[in-house]
C-alpha positions, -999 to +999 in steps of 0.1 A: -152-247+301-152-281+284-119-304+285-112-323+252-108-361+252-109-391+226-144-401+237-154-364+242-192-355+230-191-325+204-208-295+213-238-287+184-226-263+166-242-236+144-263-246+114-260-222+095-253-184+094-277-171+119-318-170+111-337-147+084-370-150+099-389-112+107-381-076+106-347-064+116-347-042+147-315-021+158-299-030+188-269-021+214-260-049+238-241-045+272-210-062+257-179-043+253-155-052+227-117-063+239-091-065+212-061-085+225-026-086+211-024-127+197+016-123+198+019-111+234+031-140+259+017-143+292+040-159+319+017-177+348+033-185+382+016-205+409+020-179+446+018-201+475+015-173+508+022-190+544+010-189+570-024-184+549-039-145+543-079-135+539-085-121+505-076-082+520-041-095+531-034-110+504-039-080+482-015-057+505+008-084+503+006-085+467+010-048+465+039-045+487+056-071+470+052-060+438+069-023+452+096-037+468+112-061+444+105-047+409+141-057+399+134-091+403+099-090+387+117-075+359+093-042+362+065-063+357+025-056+374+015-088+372-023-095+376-039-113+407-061-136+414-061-132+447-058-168+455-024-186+441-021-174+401-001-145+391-002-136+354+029-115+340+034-101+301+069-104+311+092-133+322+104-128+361+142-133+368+141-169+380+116-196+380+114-196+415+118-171+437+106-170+476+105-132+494+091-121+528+069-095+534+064-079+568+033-060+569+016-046+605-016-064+610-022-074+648-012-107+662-030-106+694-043-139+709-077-145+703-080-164+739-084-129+755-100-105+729-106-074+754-068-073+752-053-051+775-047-014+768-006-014+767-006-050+759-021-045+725-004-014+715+032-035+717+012-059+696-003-035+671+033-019+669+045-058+660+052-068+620+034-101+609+061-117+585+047-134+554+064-161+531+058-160+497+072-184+472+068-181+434+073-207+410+070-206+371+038-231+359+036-222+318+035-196+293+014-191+268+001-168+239-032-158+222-029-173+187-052-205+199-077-183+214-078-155+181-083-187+157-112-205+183-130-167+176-121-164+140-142-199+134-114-206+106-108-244+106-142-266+105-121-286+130-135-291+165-109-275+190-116-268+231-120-233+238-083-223+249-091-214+289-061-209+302-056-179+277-092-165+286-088-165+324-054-150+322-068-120+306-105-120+330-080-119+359-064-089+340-093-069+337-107-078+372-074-065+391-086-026+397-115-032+403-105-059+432-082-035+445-109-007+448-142-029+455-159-057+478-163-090+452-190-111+453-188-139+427-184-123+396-197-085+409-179-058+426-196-034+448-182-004+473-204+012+495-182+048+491-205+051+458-234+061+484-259+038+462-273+021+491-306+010+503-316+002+536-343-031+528-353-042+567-342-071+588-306-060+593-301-058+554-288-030+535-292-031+495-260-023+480-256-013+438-221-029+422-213-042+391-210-074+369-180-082+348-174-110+328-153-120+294-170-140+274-156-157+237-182-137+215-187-140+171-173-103+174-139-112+193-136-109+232-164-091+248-170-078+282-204-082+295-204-054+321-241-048+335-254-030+374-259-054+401-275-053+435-267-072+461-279-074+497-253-070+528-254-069+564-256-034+578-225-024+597-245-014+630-239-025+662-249-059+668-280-056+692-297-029+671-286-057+645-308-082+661-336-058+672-337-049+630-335-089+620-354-109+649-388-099+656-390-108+693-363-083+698-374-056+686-377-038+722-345-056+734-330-016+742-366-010+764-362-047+780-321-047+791-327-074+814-347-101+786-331-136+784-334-154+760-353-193+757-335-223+739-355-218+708-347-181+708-307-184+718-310-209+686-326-181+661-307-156+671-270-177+667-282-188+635-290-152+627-251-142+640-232-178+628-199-169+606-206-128+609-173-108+613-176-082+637-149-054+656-150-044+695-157-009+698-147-009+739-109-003+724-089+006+695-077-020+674-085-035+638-087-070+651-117-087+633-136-116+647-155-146+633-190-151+654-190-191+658-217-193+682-234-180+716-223-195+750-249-218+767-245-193+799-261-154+801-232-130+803-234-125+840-226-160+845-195-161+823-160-167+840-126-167+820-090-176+830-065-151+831-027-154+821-017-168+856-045-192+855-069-175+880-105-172+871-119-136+862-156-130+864-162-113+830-185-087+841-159-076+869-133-077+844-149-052+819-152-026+848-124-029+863-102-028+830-123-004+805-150+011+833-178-005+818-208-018+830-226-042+808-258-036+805-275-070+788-265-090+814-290-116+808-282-122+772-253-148+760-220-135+747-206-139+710-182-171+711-153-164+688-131-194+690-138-229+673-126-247+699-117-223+730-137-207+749-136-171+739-161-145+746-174-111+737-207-092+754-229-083+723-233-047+729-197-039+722-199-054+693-203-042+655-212-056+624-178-051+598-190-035+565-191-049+533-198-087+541-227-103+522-264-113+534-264-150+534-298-157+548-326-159+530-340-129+521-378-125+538-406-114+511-403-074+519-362-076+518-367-091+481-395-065+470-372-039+481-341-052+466-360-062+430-375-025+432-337-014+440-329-032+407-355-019+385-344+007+359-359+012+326-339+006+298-327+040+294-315+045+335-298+010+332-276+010+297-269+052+311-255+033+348-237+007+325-222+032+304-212+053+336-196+022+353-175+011+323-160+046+318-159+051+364-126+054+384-137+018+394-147+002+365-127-025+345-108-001+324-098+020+354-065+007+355-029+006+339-031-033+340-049-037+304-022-018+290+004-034+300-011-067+291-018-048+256-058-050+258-077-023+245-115-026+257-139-002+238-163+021+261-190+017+235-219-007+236-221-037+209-240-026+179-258-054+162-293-066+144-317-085+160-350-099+144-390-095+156-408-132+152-437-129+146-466-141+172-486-174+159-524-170+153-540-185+180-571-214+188-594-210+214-629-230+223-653-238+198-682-229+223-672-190+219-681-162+194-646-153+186-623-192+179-589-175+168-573-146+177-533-133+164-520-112+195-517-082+173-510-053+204-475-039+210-473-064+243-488-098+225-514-102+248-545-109+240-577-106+256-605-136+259-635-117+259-658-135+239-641-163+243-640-201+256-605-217+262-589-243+244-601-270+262-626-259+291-634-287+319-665-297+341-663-291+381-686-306+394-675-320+432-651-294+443-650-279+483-641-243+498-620-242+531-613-207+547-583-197+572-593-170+594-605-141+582-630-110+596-671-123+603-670-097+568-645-111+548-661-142+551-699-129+544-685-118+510-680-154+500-713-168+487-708-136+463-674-147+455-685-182+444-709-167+425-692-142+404-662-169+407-687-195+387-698-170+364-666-158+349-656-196+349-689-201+326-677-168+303-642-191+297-664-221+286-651-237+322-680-254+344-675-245+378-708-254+398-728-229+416-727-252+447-702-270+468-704-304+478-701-298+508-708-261+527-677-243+527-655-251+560-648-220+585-618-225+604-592-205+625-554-198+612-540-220+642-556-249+619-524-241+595-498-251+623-510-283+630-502-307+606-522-338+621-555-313+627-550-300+589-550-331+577-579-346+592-601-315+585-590-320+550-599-363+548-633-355+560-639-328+535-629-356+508-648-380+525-679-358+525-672-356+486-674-397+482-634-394+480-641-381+446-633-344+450-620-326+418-610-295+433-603-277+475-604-239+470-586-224+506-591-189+510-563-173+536-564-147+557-524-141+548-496-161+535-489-185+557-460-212+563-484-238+562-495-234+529-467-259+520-482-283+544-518-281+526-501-285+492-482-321+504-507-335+524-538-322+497-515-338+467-499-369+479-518-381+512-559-370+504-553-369+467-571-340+451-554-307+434-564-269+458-564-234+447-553-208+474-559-173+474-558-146+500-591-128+515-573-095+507-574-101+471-613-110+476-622-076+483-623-062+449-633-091+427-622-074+391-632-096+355-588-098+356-588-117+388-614-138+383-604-153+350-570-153+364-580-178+387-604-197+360-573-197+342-551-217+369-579-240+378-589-251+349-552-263+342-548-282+373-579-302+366-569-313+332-582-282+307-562-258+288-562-227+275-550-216+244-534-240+209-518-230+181-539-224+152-515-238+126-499-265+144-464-273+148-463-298+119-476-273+095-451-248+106-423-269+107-432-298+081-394-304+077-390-322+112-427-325+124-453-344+111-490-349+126-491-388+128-451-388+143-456-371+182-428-354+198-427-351+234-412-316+249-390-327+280-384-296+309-357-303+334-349-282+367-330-284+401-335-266+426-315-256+460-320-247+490-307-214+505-270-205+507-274-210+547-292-243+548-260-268+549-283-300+548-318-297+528-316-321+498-317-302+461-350-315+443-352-322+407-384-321+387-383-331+347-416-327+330-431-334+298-456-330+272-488-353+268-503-343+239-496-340+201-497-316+185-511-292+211-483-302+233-498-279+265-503-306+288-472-313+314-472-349+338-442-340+360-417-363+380-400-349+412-370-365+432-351-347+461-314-355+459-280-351+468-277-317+487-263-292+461-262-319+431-263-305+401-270-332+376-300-353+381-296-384+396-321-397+388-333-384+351-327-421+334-360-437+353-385-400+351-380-397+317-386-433+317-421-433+330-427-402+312-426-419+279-443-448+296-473-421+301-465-409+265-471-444+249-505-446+272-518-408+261-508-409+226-506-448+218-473-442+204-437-432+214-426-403+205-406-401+175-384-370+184-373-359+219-364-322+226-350-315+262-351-277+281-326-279+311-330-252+333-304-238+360-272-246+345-242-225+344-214-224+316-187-241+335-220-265+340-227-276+306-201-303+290-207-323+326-252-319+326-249-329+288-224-359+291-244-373+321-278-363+315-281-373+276-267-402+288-297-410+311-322-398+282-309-424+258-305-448+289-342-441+293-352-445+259-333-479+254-356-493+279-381-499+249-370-522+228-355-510+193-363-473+205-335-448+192-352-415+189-330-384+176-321-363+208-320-324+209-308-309+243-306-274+254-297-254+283-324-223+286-300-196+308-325-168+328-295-158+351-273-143+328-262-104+323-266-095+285-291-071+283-305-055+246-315-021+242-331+003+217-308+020+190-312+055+196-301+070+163-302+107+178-308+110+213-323+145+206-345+136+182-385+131+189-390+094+169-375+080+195-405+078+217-401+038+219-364+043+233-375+041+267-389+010+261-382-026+263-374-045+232-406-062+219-414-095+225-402-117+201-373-101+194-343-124+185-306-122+185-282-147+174-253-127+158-223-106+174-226-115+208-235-151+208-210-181+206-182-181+179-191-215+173-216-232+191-254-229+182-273-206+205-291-171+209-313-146+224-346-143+225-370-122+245-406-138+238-426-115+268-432-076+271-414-065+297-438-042+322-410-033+347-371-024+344-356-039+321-362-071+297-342-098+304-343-122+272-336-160+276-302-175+264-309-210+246-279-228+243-282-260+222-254-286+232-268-318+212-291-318+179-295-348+162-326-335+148-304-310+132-327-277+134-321-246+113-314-215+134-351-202+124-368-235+128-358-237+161-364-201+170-398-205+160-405-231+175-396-217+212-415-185+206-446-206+196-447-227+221-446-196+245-478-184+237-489-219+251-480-212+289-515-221+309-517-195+332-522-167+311-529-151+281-493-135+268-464-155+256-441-158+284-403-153+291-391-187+294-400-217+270-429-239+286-413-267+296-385-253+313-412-232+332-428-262+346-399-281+353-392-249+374-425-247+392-426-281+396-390-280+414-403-257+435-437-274+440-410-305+455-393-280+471-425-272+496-433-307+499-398-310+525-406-278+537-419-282+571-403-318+577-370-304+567-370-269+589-373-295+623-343-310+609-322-282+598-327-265+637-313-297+651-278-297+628-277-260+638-251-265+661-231-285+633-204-254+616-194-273+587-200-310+571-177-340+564-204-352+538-244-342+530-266-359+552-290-385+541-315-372+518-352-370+524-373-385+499-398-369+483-437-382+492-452-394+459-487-375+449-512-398+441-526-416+412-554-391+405-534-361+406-497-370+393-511-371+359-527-337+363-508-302+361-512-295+399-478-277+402-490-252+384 
């Protein structure tokens, strides 16, 4: 996880013992305890396999090896990784040894893939021969690894890896040999937990396995997954399911297809493996592309040379007439032209949906995914004890691992929520969020900081002649509610709202000149465009660019379908959202941070909070630049106002590049807010794996104390965190006895502020669990806050405290919320870049489509700039 050098930074670890603060609550956690055996030597071997296997090869080659020669593996099962690394508990005879395995997978040439009938049964009768040479790398034992998870010596050692991922590969072997793996999961479809979700897609459920260095010992974090595949159909009821201009293709035989459709739909079929069905045989083939030609065109050269129309040669050889004559053929050869009519063609099982998923595929698969607590920790239970699970083999055994079947008992603590502030304009000024979910309501009550709206615009999309009747109502009851929050919102626009049809939306140069007149009309001093929709559209992401960096005002969009019934919730969550992006807020803390943390915080020495995101594109999209967004606080102590910076960057690039000059000009904006620098600096990095975090905090702390050195004499003390949403610890209820009737609340998700930082956190290093929101659906997720630097040197509690508080601050509503501020708006601000290359980049990526794989990332797009009277404003959110 993080190499050891001379100059290496330290990781931050622990304070102290864990925090005190609040109740204790009783806990199980989805981590599974694995004692090891310290004495027991594990012999690694490097497996090189020519010519080179796919992953199912290389299994049955592994299998049949391991049969045949168990004299010369001395007995031994060793455990695969399926790539080059074999790990054995006991030494083989020689340090090298090279064997050949012959096992009958067809050989037939993939320059004629209808194969003739006799031809391919000598094939299929042939043995493909496979070299395998093994050589010795190291050995090693556990003792390193069982002293790093004792925490005995105070000295700083590396986490010993080679130990850990000898004993993951272990306890990943059966289920590899029995499932599909995807990343870190495992999923078979003979479980018969499978969804259809539209679009070609089919949900599947698996299971997560990971082993992770835990205060307990080794643990297993074992939790349900879904994933979504492509459904093994044939591939034009494939494409009638995916593309929508197909979806009569089997009523319409003789359709061909345009450029712009031949595109879609090979970027719909690019790197699928599908079978033939015309013939028996278990040949699998890679789709590269279409051919340029409709399959009644298409010639191809025979053995002797002569050409072969292929439309003559599929009845003549298999009595087959093709019926989609017009349509292009599946080219299966990189480089040779190799071709095979779509409708004998099927989609092989078990490969996973790349694309990205549309919004009714992800409803489906999130709803596929949502269990209460109880359903989910009974399926977790259920997979760790199943005949696929990770102790369904003999491996573990004869490794001498023993991994429990029970869930993780432990503690956790309930924080308790701050007492609120709210406007002094309304009857009721504080509140304490004292219901089970921590939310409060704002009846009788202003906001925080309520603004004045006094030049702001209404622009509709579409819409029925009675949609759009309803709206002098809506801007009525819209102004009220805003008057209710202590907001001003006036009762008139500037100028009468602006009627226009949805084609508006598609044309970038006509949506932005409607929108510079509206400004215009508004002496270019508009405060606020609210664009009512007739349905989510694509060029929403043009309105946001062009409204926030080329006109210069912030917008509010909502959809006429949510007009219909204008309920006191939906009003004020709109109030809500406006009044942040025009420079309000909504809620303080009553006691401030300095009083609740007088140790490190004092009221006339500002801190600034710093969030920091990337984001990337889709796993399909092979040239879209990854933006990066770092935002941070602008007031003290209130600290609930976020300027943001956003840069797109390298595609895929992980670290920032360009974090040294944003957090630069966000203390610049700092200094000009508060009049001061800020004394302390605590950074939230969102989006970064483990294997991540000794590279984002070598670099990227860097840049911070790059930035601050840019002021002369300026040395602030750093702390930097990673905040983890995408992880797979899960906390549940203790139920003392299932049959007993006081456990009404099992069933339901922890309560927010609930904290864990014990048992199943780091051995060493200073992090932990909390779950600040009420979880409504499935199951809670809590965030994982992983501190890697403190030089402000925070108690566990302190710092606990002070991320719970500061979620109650989140502008958009009134409940604390899952993820600490900062990090939140780093993430909507990512994605707020991401829609500024939206449209520009989509042109682009259809032109590379053609391109299968890069050499290098192409140039990257930068960003457009919003302007000066909106980048200081929270318009992202």
């Amino acid at each position: 996880m993080r190499n050891a050098t001379k100059e290496a930074l330290v990781v931050a670890r622990r304070p102290d013992s864990g925090g005190v603060e609040g109740p204790v609550i009783s806990l199980v956690a989805n981590h599974f305890l694995v004692k090891f055996d310290p004495s027991l030597k594990v012999y690694h071997y490097n497996v090189e396999i020519s010519p080179n296997p796919s992953k199912e090869v290389a299994r049955m080659i592994k299998q049949k090896l391991v049969e045949s020669n168990s004299g010369l593996l001395c007995g031994a099962h060793p455990a695969y990784d399926g790539r080059k690394n074999f790990y054995s508990p006991v030494e083989f005879q020689n340090g090298k040894l090279e064997f050949f395995v012959s096992l009958p997978i067809p050989t037939a040439n993939t320059g004629s893939p209808f194969g003739e009938w006799n031809g391919f049964q000598q094939k299929q009768n042939q043995l493909k021969v496979f070299r395998i040479n093994i050589r010795a790398v190291s050995k090693f034992d556990g003792k390193d690894l069982s002293s790093y998870l004792s925490n005995e010596s105070d000295d700083w050692i590396p986490l010993p890896q080679d130990y850990l991922h000898a004993l993951d590969v272990v306890l990943r072997e059966s289920p590899m040999e029995k499932c599909i793996c995807v990343g870190r999961s495992f999923y078979s479809s003979s479980t018969g937990d499978t969804k259809e979700i539209g679009g070609g897609a089919i949900g599947w459920r698996g299971f997560f396995q990971s082993l992770r260095p835990t205060q307990q010992g080794l643990a297993l974090n074992v939790d349900s997954s879904i994933t979504a595949f492509h459904e093994s159909i044939g591939v034009i009821p494939y494409l009638q399911k995916r593309i929508d201009f197909l979806r009569d293709l089997t009523q319409r035989k003789t359709r061909s297809l345009s450029d712009d459709e031949r595109k879609e739909v090979e970027k719909a079929l690019r790197n699928i493996r599908v079978f033939v069905c015309h013939r028996e045989t278990v040949q699998r083939y890679r789709v590269y592309g279409l051919t340029e030609e409709a399959t009644e065109n298409l010639y191809f050269a025979d053995r002797d040379g002569k050409n072969l129309k292929l439309m003559d040669y599929f009845k003549d050889h298999y009595n087959y007439n093709i019926q989609f004559r017009n349509l292009p053929c599946l080219q299966i050869s990189r480089s040779k032209p190799c071709y095979l009519p779509m409708e004998l063609c099927m989609i092989c099982e078990g490969q996973k949906f790349l694309g990205k998923l549309s919004d009714d595929q992800t409803a489906r698969i999130l709803k596929m995914g949502c269990q209460r607590p109880k359903e989910r920790k009974a399926m977790i239970d259920g997979i760790v004890r199943g005949p696929a699970g990770p102790t369904s083999g003999n491996q573990a055994e004869e490794f001498k691992l023993h991994v429990s079947k029970e869930m993780s008992r432990l503690n956790g603590r309930i924080l308790l929520p701050p007492k609120l502030k709210l406007g002094d304009g309304g009857h009721v000024r504080d509140i304490t969020p004292s219901r089970r979910d921590r939310q409060w309501n704002l009846l009788n009550s202003h906001v925080f900081q309520g603004t004045r709206i006094e030049r702001w615009a209404l622009i509709s999309f579409g819409g029925t002649q009675e949609q759009k009747s309803n709206l002098p109502k809506f801007i009525n009851q819209l102004s009220r509610r805003c008057e209710q929050l202590g907001i001003f919102l006036s009762k008139s626009t500037v100028v009468s709202p602006q009627f226009e049809p949805t084609q508006v939306l598609n044309n970038v140069t006509l949506l932005e000149s409607k929108l510079k007149k509206i400004h215009r009309a508004a002496s270019n001093n508009l405060q606020l465009l609210i664009c009512i929709m007739e349905k989510k559209h694509k060029g929403y992401a043009d309105l946001k660019r062009i409204a926030e960096t080329s006109v210069g005002f912030v917008s509010q969009c909502c959809l006429y379908p949510n007009l219909g019934k204008l309920s006191s919730q939906f009003l004020a969550n709109l109030a809500l959202k406006i009044n942040a992006k025009v420079g309000g807020s909504t809620v303080a803390l009553y006691n401030s941070l300095p009083s609740q943390i007088p140790r490190l915080f004092r009221l006339d020495e500002p801190v600034i909070f710093i969030g920091a995101d990337v984001t990337h594109p889709h796993p399909l999209d092979d040239s879209s630049p990854s933006v990066a967004a770092v935002v941070g606080s602008m007031n003290w102590p209130a600290a609930n106002k976020y300027v943001s910076r956003m840069r797109s960057q390298t595609h895929r690039q992980e670290i920032i590049q360009d974090l040294a000059a944003m957090v630069e000009e966000l203390l610049d904006d700092f200094y000009q807010e508060v009049n001061k620098l800020p004394k302390r600096i605590i950074f939230f990095r969102d989006g970064v794996s483990e294997t991540q975090f000794y590279k984002v905090l070598k670099q990227e702390l860097q840049a911070v104390k790059e930035a601050c050195a840019r002021f002369p004499g300026y040395k602030p003390p750093i702390t930097f965190a990673v905040v983890q949403k995408r992880h797979h610890t899960r906390l549940f209820p203790f139920e003392i006895n299932p049959s007993s009737n006081q456990n009404q609340h099992f069933d339901e998700n922890i309560p927010p502020g609930t904290v864990v930082d014990t048992v199943i956190t780091h051995p060493r290093e200073f992090d932990f669990y909390l779950c600040s929101h009420w979880g409504v659906k499935g199951t809670s997720r809590p965030t994982h806050y992983h501190v890697l630097w403190d030089e402000n040197r925070f108690t566990s509690d302190e710092l606990q405290k002070l991320v719970y508080n500061l979620c109650y601050t989140f502008a958009r509503c009134t409940k604390p919320v899952s993820l600490v501020p900062p990090a939140y708006y780093a993430h909507l601000a990512a994605y707020r870049g991401r829609l500024y290359l939206e449209r520009s980049e989509s042109v682009a990526f259809t032109r590379s489509s053609n391109i299968i794989s890069r050499v290098t990332p192409p140039k990257t797009t930068p960003l457009p700039k919003p302007s000066e009277n909106v980048k200081k404003l929270m318009f992202y959110c």
